[in-house]
N, C-alpha and C positions, 0 to 999 in steps of 0.2 A: 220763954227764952229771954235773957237779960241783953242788956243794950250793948250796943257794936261802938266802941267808940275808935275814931280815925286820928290818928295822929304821926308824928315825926318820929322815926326810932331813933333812939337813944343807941349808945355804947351797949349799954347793959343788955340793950335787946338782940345783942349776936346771937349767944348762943341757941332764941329760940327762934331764930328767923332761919339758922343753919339745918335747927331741926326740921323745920315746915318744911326744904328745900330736900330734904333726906327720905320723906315721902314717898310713897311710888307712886302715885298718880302727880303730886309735884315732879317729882323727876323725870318721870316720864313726858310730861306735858310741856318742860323748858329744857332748854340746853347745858343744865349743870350735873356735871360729874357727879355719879354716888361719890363716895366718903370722900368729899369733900374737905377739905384739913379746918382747923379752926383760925388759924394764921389767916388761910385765903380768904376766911366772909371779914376777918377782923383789916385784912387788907383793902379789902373793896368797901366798905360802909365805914371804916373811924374817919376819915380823909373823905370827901364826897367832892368828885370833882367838881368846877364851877357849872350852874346848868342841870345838876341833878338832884334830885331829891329821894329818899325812900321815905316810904310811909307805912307804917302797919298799922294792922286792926287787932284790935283786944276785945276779949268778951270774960268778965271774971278774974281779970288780973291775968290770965293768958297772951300771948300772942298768938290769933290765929290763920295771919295774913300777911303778906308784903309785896308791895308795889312798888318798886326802881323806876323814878319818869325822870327822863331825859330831856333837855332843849336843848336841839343841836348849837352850836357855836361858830359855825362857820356862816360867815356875814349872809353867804345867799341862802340859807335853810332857817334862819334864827326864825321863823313862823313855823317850825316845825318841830315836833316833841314825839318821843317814842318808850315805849314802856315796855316791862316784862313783868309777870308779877306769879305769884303762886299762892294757892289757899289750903290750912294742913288739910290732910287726909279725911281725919277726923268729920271736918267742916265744911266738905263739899256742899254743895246743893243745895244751900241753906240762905243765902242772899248775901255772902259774905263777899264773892266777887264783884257783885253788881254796887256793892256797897262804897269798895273801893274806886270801885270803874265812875261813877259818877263823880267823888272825891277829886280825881284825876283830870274829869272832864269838865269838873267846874274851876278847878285851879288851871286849866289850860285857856276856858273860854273869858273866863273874868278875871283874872291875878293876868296872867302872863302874855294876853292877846294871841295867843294863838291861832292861827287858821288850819293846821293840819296835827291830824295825830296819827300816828303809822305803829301797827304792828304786825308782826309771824306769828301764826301759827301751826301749828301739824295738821295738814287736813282730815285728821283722823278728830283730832278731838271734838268733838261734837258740839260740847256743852261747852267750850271756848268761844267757839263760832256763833253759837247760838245768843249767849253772853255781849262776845262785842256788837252783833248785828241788833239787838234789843237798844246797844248806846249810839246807834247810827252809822257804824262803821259797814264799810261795804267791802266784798273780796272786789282787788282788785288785779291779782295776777295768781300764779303760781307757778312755785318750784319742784320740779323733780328731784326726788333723790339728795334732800338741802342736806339732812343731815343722817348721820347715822345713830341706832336707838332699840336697842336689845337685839342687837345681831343682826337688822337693816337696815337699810336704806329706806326715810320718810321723807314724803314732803310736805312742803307748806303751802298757805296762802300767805299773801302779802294783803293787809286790809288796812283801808285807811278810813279817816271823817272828816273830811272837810267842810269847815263852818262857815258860811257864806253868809 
């Protein structure tokens, strides 16, 4: 297996960060719309609002990752960062989320001081759960019925990591 390299995406890397998201177990596992337009990813990633960064992972000149981390911006949360991320299809199960998850969690604990990192996920997804609990994250609520996701209603947990 050749090397995972972590970096900033580019412009150019829309249209294969649009496809990862087009996935069924990507789509499934985050809150983005099938056919999604190509305007919408080139909306949300050319312009990165202040506070956020995307990251992807490549293997082969591919793109087979991406990670959206957030630092909230309101005076009393700025210790707080929250992510979504999606790995393709293809490339499950293979160490490519844990790859990014540490990326994330070393730019939140040394680059940006961070104390808190929060994310959703569906409690169905297993290998999510499994994923962030391995980087320290703990469930710390849940939601009934958050969202709606091939014809029902799922819910989520809410998990956090706070660095003390």
């Amino acid at each position: 297996m050749s090397e995972i390299i972590i970096r900033h995406s580019e412009v150019a890397d829309i249209p294969e960060i649009k496809r990862i998201y087009e996935g069924k177990v990507a789509s499934s596992g985050t809150l983005q719309l099938p056919y999604s337009s190509m305007q919408l990813w080139q909306s949300r990633l050319e312009n990165l609002p202040t506070g956020f960064c995307s990251l992807v992972a490549e293997q082969n000149s591919e793109i087979i990752a991406q990670v959206g981390f957030e630092v909230y911006q309101n005076p009393r949360r700025k210790h707080v960062g929250s992510f979504g991320m999606a790995v393709k299809d293809s490339h499950q199960n293979q160490g490519v989320g844990s790859k990014l998850l540490s990326e994330i969690t070393n730019l939140a604990d040394n680059w940006l001081n961070l104390r808190r990192i929060e994310i959703t996920v569906f409690t169905d997804n297993e290998a999510a759960i499994c994923l962030y609990k391995k980087h320290g994250f703990t469930i710390e609520g849940e939601s009934p019925d958050y969202a709606f996701r091939n014809g029902k209603y799922v819910s989520v947990y809410h998990m956090g990591r706070v660095r003390t």
